[in-house]
TORPA-13062 format. One line per 4 residues: their letters; for each residue z, x, y of C-alpha. Coordinates in steps of 0.5 Angstrom, whole numbers, plus 500, padded with zeros to 3 digits. Layout:
N
a) Z X Y | ... .
//
This chain:
174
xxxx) 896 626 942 | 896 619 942 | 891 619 948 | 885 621 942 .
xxxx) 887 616 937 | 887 610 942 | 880 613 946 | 876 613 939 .
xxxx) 879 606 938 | 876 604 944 | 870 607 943 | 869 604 936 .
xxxx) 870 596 939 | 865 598 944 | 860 600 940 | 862 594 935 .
xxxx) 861 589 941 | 854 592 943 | 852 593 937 | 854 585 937 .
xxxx) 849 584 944 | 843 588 941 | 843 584 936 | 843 577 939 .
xxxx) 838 581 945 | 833 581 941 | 826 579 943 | 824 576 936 .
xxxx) 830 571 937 | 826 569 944 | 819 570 942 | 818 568 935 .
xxxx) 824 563 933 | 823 560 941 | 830 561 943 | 831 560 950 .
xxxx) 830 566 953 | 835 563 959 | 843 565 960 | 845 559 956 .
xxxx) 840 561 951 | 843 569 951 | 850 567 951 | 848 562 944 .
xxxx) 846 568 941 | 851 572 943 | 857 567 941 | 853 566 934 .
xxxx) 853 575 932 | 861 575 935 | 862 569 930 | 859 572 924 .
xxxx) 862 579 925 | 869 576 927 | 868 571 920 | 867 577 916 .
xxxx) 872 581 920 | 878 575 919 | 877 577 911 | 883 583 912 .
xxxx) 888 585 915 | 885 591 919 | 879 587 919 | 883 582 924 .
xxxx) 886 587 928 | 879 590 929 | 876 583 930 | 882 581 935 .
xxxx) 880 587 939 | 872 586 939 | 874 579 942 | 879 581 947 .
xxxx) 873 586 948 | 868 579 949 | 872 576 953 | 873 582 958 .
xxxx) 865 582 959 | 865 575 960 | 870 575 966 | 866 581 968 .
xxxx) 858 578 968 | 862 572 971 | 864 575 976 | 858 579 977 .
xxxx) 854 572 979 | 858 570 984 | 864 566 980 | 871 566 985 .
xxxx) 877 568 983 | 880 562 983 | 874 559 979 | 873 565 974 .
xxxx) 879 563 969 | 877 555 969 | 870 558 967 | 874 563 961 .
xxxx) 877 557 959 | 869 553 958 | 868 560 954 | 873 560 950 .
xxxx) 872 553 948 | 865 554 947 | 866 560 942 | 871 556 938 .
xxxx) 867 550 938 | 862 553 935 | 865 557 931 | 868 551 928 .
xxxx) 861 548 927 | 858 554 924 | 863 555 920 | 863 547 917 .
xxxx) 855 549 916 | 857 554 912 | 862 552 908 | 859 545 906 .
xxxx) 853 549 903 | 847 545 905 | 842 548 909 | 841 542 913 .
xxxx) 848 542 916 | 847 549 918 | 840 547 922 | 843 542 925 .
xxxx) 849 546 928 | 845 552 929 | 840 547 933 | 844 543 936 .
xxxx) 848 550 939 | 843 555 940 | 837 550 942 | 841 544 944 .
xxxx) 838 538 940 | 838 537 933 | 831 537 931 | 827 543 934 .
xxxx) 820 542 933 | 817 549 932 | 822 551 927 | 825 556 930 .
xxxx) 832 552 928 | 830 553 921 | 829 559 922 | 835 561 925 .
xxxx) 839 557 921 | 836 562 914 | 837 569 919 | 845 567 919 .
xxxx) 846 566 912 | 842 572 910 | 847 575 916 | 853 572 912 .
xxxx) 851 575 905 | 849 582 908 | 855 583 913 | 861 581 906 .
xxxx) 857 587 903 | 860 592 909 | 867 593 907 | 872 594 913 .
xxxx) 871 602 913 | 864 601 916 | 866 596 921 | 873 601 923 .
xxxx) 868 607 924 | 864 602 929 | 858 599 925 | 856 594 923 .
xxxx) 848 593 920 | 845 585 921 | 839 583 917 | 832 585 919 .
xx) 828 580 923 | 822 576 921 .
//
Protein backbone atom coordinates (compact mmCIF):
# COMPACT_ATOMS: atom_id res chain seq x y z
CA UNK A 1 0.00 0.00 0.00
CA UNK A 2 2.69 2.65 0.86
CA UNK A 3 4.69 1.51 -2.16
CA UNK A 4 2.01 3.63 -4.58
CA UNK A 5 2.49 6.78 -2.48
CA UNK A 6 6.44 6.75 -2.14
CA UNK A 7 6.51 5.74 -6.48
CA UNK A 8 4.12 8.84 -7.22
CA UNK A 9 6.58 11.02 -4.83
CA UNK A 10 9.41 10.02 -6.57
CA UNK A 11 7.73 10.61 -9.98
CA UNK A 12 6.79 14.36 -8.68
CA UNK A 13 10.66 15.11 -7.69
CA UNK A 14 11.81 13.66 -11.05
CA UNK A 15 9.69 15.75 -13.21
CA UNK A 16 10.26 18.84 -10.73
CA UNK A 17 14.21 18.40 -11.38
CA UNK A 18 13.74 17.68 -15.27
CA UNK A 19 11.58 20.39 -15.46
CA UNK A 20 14.57 22.29 -13.67
CA UNK A 21 17.14 20.69 -16.52
CA UNK A 22 14.77 21.71 -19.66
CA UNK A 23 14.62 25.04 -18.24
CA UNK A 24 18.45 25.76 -17.74
CA UNK A 25 18.98 23.55 -21.58
CA UNK A 26 17.32 26.03 -23.31
CA UNK A 27 18.75 27.12 -26.34
CA UNK A 28 17.89 30.86 -25.93
CA UNK A 29 20.31 30.94 -22.92
CA UNK A 30 23.05 29.96 -25.42
CA UNK A 31 21.97 31.58 -28.65
CA UNK A 32 20.60 34.77 -27.78
CA UNK A 33 21.90 35.72 -23.75
CA UNK A 34 25.60 34.19 -25.17
CA UNK A 35 25.69 31.92 -22.18
CA UNK A 36 28.56 29.45 -22.35
CA UNK A 37 27.30 26.62 -24.20
CA UNK A 38 30.16 24.53 -22.31
CA UNK A 39 29.67 22.02 -19.13
CA UNK A 40 30.36 24.88 -16.71
CA UNK A 41 28.19 27.15 -18.72
CA UNK A 42 25.12 24.26 -18.38
CA UNK A 43 26.17 23.20 -14.70
CA UNK A 44 25.53 27.46 -14.18
CA UNK A 45 22.35 27.65 -15.34
CA UNK A 46 21.21 24.44 -13.76
CA UNK A 47 22.49 25.67 -10.27
CA UNK A 48 20.75 29.04 -11.11
CA UNK A 49 16.78 27.32 -11.72
CA UNK A 50 17.59 24.48 -8.73
CA UNK A 51 18.24 27.85 -6.75
CA UNK A 52 15.19 29.58 -7.85
CA UNK A 53 12.66 26.61 -7.25
CA UNK A 54 14.27 25.57 -4.03
CA UNK A 55 14.11 29.71 -2.80
CA UNK A 56 10.32 29.54 -3.41
CA UNK A 57 10.05 25.96 -2.14
CA UNK A 58 12.02 27.31 1.23
CA UNK A 59 8.72 29.53 1.75
CA UNK A 60 6.55 26.24 3.84
CA UNK A 61 6.99 23.50 5.27
CA UNK A 62 5.87 21.19 2.68
CA UNK A 63 7.66 23.19 0.18
CA UNK A 64 11.14 22.42 2.12
CA UNK A 65 10.25 18.84 2.29
CA UNK A 66 9.52 18.81 -1.42
CA UNK A 67 12.87 21.23 -2.00
CA UNK A 68 14.92 18.76 0.39
CA UNK A 69 14.12 15.90 -2.23
CA UNK A 70 14.77 17.79 -5.29
CA UNK A 71 18.16 18.55 -3.95
CA UNK A 72 19.04 15.31 -2.90
CA UNK A 73 17.71 14.40 -6.43
CA UNK A 74 20.23 17.08 -7.95
CA UNK A 75 22.90 15.78 -6.24
CA UNK A 76 22.19 11.91 -7.28
CA UNK A 77 22.67 13.22 -10.97
CA UNK A 78 25.50 15.03 -9.98
CA UNK A 79 27.24 11.95 -8.95
CA UNK A 80 25.82 9.96 -11.81
CA UNK A 81 27.20 12.39 -14.76
CA UNK A 82 30.60 12.50 -12.77
CA UNK A 83 30.98 9.40 -12.96
CA UNK A 84 29.83 8.90 -16.31
CA UNK A 85 32.73 11.27 -17.62
CA UNK A 86 35.22 9.05 -15.97
CA UNK A 87 35.50 10.87 -12.21
CA UNK A 88 37.12 7.68 -9.83
CA UNK A 89 35.40 6.57 -7.05
CA UNK A 90 37.66 7.96 -4.80
CA UNK A 91 37.81 11.18 -6.40
CA UNK A 92 33.73 11.49 -6.99
CA UNK A 93 32.92 12.67 -3.29
CA UNK A 94 36.00 15.71 -3.16
CA UNK A 95 34.32 16.46 -6.92
CA UNK A 96 30.41 16.26 -4.92
CA UNK A 97 31.93 18.13 -2.21
CA UNK A 98 32.97 21.35 -5.03
CA UNK A 99 29.45 21.01 -6.22
CA UNK A 100 27.69 21.38 -3.12
CA UNK A 101 30.10 24.26 -2.47
CA UNK A 102 29.27 25.89 -5.72
CA UNK A 103 25.74 25.56 -5.23
CA UNK A 104 25.51 27.11 -1.93
CA UNK A 105 27.98 29.87 -2.98
CA UNK A 106 25.92 30.91 -5.33
CA UNK A 107 22.82 30.59 -3.90
CA UNK A 108 24.27 32.89 -1.18
CA UNK A 109 25.14 35.16 -4.05
CA UNK A 110 21.73 35.22 -5.69
CA UNK A 111 20.26 35.70 -2.81
CA UNK A 112 22.10 38.99 -1.72
CA UNK A 113 21.43 40.38 -5.28
CA UNK A 114 17.89 39.84 -4.86
CA UNK A 115 17.53 41.09 -1.55
CA UNK A 116 19.35 44.32 -1.70
CA UNK A 117 17.03 45.21 -4.37
CA UNK A 118 19.18 46.59 -6.97
CA UNK A 119 19.52 45.28 -10.50
CA UNK A 120 23.03 46.04 -10.63
CA UNK A 121 23.99 43.47 -7.86
CA UNK A 122 22.15 40.99 -9.66
CA UNK A 123 23.93 41.43 -12.91
CA UNK A 124 26.92 41.22 -11.21
CA UNK A 125 26.32 38.19 -9.63
CA UNK A 126 24.66 36.36 -12.25
CA UNK A 127 27.79 37.89 -14.51
CA UNK A 128 30.37 36.84 -12.34
CA UNK A 129 28.76 33.00 -11.77
CA UNK A 130 27.17 32.23 -14.98
CA UNK A 131 29.67 33.87 -17.35
CA UNK A 132 32.52 34.22 -15.08
CA UNK A 133 33.31 38.13 -15.14
CA UNK A 134 31.51 41.10 -14.02
CA UNK A 135 31.03 42.84 -17.03
CA UNK A 136 29.87 40.78 -20.09
CA UNK A 137 29.74 42.89 -23.14
CA UNK A 138 27.18 41.61 -25.20
CA UNK A 139 24.66 42.16 -22.54
CA UNK A 140 23.80 38.60 -21.98
CA UNK A 141 24.33 39.26 -18.11
CA UNK A 142 21.62 42.05 -17.98
CA UNK A 143 19.55 40.13 -19.75
CA UNK A 144 19.95 37.07 -17.51
CA UNK A 145 19.79 39.08 -14.61
CA UNK A 146 16.15 40.54 -15.93
CA UNK A 147 14.85 36.79 -16.64
CA UNK A 148 15.84 35.56 -12.64
CA UNK A 149 13.86 38.30 -11.39
CA UNK A 150 10.77 37.69 -13.90
CA UNK A 151 11.33 33.84 -12.48
CA UNK A 152 11.41 35.09 -8.85
CA UNK A 153 8.18 37.13 -9.36
CA UNK A 154 6.42 34.47 -11.43
CA UNK A 155 7.71 31.12 -9.27
CA UNK A 156 6.05 33.04 -5.70
CA UNK A 157 2.45 33.15 -7.47
CA UNK A 158 2.43 29.04 -8.02
CA UNK A 159 1.35 28.06 -4.68
CA UNK A 160 2.99 24.42 -3.12
CA UNK A 161 0.21 22.31 -4.45
CA UNK A 162 1.43 23.14 -8.21
CA UNK A 163 5.08 22.41 -7.10
CA UNK A 164 3.66 18.77 -5.09
CA UNK A 165 1.82 17.54 -8.33
CA UNK A 166 5.43 18.13 -9.95
CA UNK A 167 5.23 21.50 -12.01
CA UNK A 168 6.60 24.22 -11.99
CA UNK A 169 6.09 27.25 -14.98
CA UNK A 170 9.39 29.87 -15.28
CA UNK A 171 9.11 32.90 -17.50
CA UNK A 172 8.68 32.58 -21.11
CA UNK A 173 12.14 33.63 -23.00
CA UNK A 174 12.95 36.65 -25.06
Amino acid sequence: MIFPLFRRRTDTISALYGMIVAQARMPVFYRVHGVPDTVDGRFELILLHLFLVLRRLDQDAQGREIGQQVFDLFCRDMDQNLREMGIGDLKVPKEMRRIGEAYYGRANAYEAALVSGGPEGLRMAVGRNVFGTDKVDHGGDAALASYVSDAVRQLATQDTAAFDRGLVQFPDLV
